[in-house]
N, C-alpha and C positions, 0 to 999 in steps of 0.2 A: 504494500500500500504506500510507505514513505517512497520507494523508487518512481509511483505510478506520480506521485508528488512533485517529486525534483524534476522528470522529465517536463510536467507543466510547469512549473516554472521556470525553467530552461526554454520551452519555445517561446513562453511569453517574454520574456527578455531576451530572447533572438528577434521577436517580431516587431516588441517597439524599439529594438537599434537600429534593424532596417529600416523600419518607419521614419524614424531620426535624422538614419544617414543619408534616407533617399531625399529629403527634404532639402537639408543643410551641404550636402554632398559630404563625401569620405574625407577627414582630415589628415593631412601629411604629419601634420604638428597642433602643439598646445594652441598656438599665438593664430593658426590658420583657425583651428574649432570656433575660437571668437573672433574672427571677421568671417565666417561664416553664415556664423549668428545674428551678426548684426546686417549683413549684407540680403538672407535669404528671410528673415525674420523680421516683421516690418509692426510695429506698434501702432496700431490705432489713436485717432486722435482720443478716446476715453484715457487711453494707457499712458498717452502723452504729456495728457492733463492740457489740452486745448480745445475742451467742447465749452463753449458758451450757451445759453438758454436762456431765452427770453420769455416769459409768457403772458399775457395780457388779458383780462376778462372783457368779455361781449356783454358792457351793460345791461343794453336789450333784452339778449338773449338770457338773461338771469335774471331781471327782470319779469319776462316771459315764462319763466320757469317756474317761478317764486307764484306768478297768478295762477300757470297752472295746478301745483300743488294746492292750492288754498281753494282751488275749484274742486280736486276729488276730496279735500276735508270738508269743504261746505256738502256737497255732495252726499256724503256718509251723514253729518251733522243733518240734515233735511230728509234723510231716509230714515232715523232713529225715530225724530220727530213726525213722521208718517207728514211731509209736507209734499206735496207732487209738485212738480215743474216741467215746463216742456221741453227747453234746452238751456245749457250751459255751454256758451263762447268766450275766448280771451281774444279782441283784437290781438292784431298784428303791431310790430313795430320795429321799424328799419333804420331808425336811426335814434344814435343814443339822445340827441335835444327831445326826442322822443317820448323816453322812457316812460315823464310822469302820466302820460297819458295811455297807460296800461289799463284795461277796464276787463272783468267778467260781467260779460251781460247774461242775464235770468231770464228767462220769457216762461210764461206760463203756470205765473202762480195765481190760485185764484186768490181774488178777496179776501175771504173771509180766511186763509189761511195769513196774509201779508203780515198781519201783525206777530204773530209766531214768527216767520219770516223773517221780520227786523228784527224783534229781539234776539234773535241766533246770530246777526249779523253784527249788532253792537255789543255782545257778550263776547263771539271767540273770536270778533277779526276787528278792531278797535282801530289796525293802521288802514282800513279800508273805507272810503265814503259815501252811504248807500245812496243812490238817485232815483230818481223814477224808474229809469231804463236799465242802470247800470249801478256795478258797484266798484269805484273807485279807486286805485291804492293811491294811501297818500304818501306825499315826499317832503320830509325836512328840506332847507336848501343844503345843511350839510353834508346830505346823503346824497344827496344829485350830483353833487362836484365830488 
């Protein structure tokens, strides 16, 4: 069993020398093995330590995000409360001077539910300002800039 042992480990260190040597090519000398290495072996810019990265947020689109989330919370909040509506839309918005004008519009609630309605609206969503048609998000100016 130990010979059936050594024999694997013998080809497996025959195989990654090969691998190695086929790579780097066969060294005459010590001083050839490392220009070898540095010649056939090429460091990435990660390995170099020259990647740069910039990333930037999409106002908007986080913006956008943020109404949609608060559209499937309303959503679930208005189904606990057995309120029925006929659709929930977040406009669009393509530019960040934009933003504050992010609205979820509601259609189809009736009457006599509206007032349950608003109270679910001025209880869990306090940064949002309910309209006739729509409702809202509001913006500090310091949140805008």
């Amino acid at each position: 069993m130990k010979t059936n042992l050594t024999w694997r480990a013998v080809v497996i260190g025959v195989t990654i020398l090969l691998c190695v040597f086929g790579i780097i090519g066969i060294p005459k000398s010590g001083a050839e093995l490392k220009e070898n290495f540095s010649k056939n072996i090429r460091l990435g810019l990660d390995l170099k330590g020259g990647t740069h990265l910039v990333m930037q947020v999409q106002v908007q689109d986080a913006v956008k995000a943020d109404a949609e989330q608060t559209g499937e919370r309303l959503k679930e909040d208005l189904k606990k409360q057995n309120i029925g509506y006929g659709s929930m839309d977040v406009n669009e918005v393509s530019r960040v001077e934009d933003a504050d004008q992010i609205a979820l519009t509601i259609k189809g609630i009736s009457p006599t539910q509206s007032s349950a309605f608003r109270n679910i609206v001025n209880e869990h969503y306090p940064t949002y300002a309910l309209t006739r048609a729509k409702l809202h998000r509001l913006f500090d100016e310091a949140q805008a800039h």
